[in-house]
Backbone as a ProteinNet text record, in pm:
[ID]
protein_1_A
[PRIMARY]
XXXXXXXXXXXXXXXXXXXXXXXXXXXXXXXXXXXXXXXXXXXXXXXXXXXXXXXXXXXXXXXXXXXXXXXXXXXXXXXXXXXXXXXXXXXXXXXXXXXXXXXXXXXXXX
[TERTIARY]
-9911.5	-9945.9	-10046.7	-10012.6	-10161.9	-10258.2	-10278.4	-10440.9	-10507.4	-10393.2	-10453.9	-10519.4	-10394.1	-10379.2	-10528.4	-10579.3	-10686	-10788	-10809.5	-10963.6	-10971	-10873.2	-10884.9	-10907.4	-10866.9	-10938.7	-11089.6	-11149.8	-11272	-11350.8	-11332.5	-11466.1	-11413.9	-11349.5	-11297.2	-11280.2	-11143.4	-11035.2	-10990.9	-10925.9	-10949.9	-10774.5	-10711	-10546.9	-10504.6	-10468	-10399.5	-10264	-10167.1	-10004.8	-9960.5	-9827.1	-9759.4	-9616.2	-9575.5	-9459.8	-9388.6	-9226.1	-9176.8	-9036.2	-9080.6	-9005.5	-8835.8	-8802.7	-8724.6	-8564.3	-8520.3	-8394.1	-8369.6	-8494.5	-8559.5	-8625.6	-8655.9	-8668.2	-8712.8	-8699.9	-8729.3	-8879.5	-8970.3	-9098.9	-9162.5	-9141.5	-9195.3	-9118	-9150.9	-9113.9	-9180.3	-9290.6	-9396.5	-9558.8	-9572.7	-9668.6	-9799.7	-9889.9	-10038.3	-10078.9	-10127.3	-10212.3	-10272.8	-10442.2	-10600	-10649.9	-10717.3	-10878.5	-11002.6	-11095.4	-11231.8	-11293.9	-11391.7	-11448	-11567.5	-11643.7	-11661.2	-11576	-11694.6	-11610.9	-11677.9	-11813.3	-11846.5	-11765	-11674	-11646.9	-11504.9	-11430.8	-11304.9	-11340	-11406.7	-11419.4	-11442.2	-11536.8	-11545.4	-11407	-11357.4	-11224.9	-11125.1	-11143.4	-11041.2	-11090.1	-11213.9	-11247	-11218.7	-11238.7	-11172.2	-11054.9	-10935.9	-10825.6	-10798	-10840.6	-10806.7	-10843.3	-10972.6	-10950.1	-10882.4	-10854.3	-10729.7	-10627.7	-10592.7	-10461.9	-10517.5	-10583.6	-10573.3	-10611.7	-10748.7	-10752.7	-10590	-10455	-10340.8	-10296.4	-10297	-10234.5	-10143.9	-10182.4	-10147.2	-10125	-10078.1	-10158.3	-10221.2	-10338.6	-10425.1	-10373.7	-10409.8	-10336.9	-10349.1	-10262.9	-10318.1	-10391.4	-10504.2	-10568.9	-10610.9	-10606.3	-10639.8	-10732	-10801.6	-10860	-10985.3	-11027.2	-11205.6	-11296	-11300.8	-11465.6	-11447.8	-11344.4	-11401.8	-11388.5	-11311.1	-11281.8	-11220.4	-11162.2	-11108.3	-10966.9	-10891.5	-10771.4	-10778.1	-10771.4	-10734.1	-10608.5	-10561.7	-10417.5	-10388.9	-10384.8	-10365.3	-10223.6	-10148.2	-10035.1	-10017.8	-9950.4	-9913.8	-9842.7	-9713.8	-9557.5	-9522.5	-9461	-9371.3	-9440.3	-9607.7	-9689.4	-9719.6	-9788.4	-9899.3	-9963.1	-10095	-10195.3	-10234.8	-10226.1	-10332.1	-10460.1	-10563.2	-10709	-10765.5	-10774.1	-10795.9	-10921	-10970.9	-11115.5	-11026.7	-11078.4	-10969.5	-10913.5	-10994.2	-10941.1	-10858.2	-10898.7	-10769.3	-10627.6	-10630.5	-10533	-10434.6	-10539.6	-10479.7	-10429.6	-10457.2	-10384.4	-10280.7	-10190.8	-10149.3	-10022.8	-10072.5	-9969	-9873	-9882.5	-9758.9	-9677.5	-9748.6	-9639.6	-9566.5	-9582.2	-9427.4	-9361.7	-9402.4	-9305.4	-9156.9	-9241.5	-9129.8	-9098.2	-9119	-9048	-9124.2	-9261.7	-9347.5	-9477.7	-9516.1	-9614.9	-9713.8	-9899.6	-10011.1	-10035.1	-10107.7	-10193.1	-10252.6	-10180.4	-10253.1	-10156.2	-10051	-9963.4	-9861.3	-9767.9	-9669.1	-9534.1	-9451.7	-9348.1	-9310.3	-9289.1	-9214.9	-9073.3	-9055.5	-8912.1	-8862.1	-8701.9	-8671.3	-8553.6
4238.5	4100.5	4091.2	4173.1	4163.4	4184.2	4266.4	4298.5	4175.5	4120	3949.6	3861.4	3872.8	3781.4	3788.2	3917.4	3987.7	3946.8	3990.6	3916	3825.1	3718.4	3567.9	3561.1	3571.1	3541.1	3568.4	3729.4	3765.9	3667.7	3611.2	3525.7	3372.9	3329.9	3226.4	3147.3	3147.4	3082.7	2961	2868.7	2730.5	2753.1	2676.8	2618.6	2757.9	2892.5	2979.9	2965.8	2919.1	2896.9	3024.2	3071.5	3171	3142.5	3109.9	3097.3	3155.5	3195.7	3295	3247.7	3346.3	3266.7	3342.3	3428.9	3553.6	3438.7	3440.1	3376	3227	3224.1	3060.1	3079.1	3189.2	3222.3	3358.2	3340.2	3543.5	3559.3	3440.8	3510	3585.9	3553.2	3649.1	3641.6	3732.3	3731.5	3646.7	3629	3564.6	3530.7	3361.6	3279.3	3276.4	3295.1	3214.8	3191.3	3071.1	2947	2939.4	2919.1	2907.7	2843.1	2746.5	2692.3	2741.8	2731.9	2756	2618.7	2588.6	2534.7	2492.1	2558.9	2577.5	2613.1	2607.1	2718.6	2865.9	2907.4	3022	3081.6	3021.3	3096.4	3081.7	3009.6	3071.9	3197.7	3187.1	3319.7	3506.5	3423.5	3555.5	3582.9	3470.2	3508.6	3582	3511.7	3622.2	3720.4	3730.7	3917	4010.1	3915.7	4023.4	4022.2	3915.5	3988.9	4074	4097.2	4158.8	4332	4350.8	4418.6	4481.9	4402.2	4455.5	4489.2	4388.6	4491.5	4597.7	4644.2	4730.8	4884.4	4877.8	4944	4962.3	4870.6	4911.4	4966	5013.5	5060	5016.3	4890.9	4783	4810.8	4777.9	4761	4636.1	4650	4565.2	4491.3	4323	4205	4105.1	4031.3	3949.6	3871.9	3806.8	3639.1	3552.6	3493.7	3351.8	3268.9	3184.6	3073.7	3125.1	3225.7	3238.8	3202.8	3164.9	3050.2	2927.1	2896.9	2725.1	2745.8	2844.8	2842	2750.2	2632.5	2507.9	2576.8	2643.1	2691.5	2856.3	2950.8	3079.8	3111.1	3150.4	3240.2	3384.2	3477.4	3618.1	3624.6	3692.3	3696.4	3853.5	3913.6	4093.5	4103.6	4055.6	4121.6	4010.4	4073.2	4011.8	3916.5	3912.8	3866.9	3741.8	3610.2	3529.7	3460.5	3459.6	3395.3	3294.1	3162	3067.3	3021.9	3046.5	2976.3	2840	2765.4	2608.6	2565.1	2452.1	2413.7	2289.4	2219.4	2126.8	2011.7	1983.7	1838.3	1878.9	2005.8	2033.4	2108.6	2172.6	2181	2038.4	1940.5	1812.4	1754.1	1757.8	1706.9	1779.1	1895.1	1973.5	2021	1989	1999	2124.8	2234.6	2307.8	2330.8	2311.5	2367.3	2275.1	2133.9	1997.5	2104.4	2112.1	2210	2271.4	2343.1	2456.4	2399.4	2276.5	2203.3	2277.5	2315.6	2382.4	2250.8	2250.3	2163.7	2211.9	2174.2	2188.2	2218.1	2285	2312.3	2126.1	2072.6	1970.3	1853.6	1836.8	1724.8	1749.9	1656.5	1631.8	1576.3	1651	1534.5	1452	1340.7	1223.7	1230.3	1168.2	1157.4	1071	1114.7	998.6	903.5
5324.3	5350.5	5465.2	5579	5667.6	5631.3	5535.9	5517.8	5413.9	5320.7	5260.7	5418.4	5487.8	5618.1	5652.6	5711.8	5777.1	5705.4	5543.7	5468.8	5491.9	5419.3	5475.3	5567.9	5705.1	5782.5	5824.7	5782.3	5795.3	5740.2	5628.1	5526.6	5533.1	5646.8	5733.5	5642.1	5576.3	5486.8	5621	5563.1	5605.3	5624	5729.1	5689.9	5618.7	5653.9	5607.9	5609.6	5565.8	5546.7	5462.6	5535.4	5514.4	5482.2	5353	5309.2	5271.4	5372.1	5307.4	5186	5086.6	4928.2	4934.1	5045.5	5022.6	5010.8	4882	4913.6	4825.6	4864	4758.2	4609.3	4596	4432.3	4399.7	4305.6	4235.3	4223.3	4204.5	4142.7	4304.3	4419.8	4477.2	4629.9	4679.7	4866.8	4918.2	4926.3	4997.2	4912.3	4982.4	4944.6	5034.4	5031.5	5092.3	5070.4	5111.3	5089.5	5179.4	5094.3	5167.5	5119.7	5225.8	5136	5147.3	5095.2	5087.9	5067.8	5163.6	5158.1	5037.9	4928.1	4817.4	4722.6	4609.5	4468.4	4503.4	4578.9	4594	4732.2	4831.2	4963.9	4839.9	4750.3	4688.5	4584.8	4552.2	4487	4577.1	4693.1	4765.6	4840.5	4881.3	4891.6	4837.3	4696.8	4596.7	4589.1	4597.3	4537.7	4685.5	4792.8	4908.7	4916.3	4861.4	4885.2	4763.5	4659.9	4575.6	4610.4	4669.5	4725.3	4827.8	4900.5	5014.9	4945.1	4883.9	4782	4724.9	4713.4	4558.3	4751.5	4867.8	4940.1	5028.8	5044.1	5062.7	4949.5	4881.3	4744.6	4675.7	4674.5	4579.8	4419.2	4340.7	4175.1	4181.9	4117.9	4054.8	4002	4085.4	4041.9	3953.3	3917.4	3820.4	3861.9	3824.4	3898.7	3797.3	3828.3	3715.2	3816	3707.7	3781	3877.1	3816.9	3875.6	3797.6	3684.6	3609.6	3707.9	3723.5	3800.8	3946.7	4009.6	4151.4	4223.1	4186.6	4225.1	4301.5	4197.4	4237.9	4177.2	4253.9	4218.6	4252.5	4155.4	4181.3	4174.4	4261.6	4283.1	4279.3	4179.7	4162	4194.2	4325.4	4345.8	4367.2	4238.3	4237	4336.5	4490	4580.9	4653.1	4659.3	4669.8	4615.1	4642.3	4557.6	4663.5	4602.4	4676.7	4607.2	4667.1	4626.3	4704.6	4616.4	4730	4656.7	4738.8	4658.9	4751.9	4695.5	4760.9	4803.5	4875.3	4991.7	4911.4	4809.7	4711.4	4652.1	4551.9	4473.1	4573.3	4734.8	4746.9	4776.6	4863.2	4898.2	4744.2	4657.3	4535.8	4484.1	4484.7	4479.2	4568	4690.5	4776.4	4801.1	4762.1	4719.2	4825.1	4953	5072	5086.6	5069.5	5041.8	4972.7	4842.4	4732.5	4774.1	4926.7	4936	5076.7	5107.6	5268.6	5349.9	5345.6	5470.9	5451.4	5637.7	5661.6	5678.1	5588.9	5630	5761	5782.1	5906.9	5963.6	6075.2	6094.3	6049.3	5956.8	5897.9	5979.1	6026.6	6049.9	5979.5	5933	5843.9	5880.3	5838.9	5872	5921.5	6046.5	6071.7	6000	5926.6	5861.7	5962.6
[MASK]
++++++++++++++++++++++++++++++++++++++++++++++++++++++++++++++++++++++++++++++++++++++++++++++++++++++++++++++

């Protein structure tokens, strides 16, 4: 997971959130969530973390969602990455999903 952590940050991924899934469901251990400011800084994104996985000795992951770049999903086993361009993550929301707050939001006291 550091070396996702580490690309993203090199090619300056936006709001990096680190969700850990361990306990809360089977499809993986752990979530990150990035934006890119384009559809071309989400794509260079995905192709650098894909490499970081695969240079930790990763297996080669699944990804979806690189013709449009809006939302990519890097799926590596215990792993998933999502990189979203800021509209489609703000529409989307996934860290409500799992009761974690944006970089910058505050939850509401009830």
């Amino acid at each position: 997971m550091r070396a996702v952590l580490t690309a993203l940050d090199d090619l300056k991924a936006e709001e990096i959130v680190s969700i850990d899934l361990a306990g809360k469901t089977s499809i993986a251990d752990w979530m990150i969530v990035a934006t890119g400011r384009s559809t071309t800084q989400v794509s260079a994104l995905a192709d650098r973390v894909v490499r970081a996985l695969k240079d930790a000795g990763a297996p080669t992951p699944a990804v979806e969602g690189l013709p449009a770049c809006d939302w990519v999903l890097i799926d590596a086993g215990d792993l998933i990455v999502h990189l979203f361009r800021p509209e489609v993550r703000q529409f989307y929301n996934l860290e409500k999903m799992w009761g974690v707050d944006r970089p910058g939001e505050k939850r509401a006291e009830a």
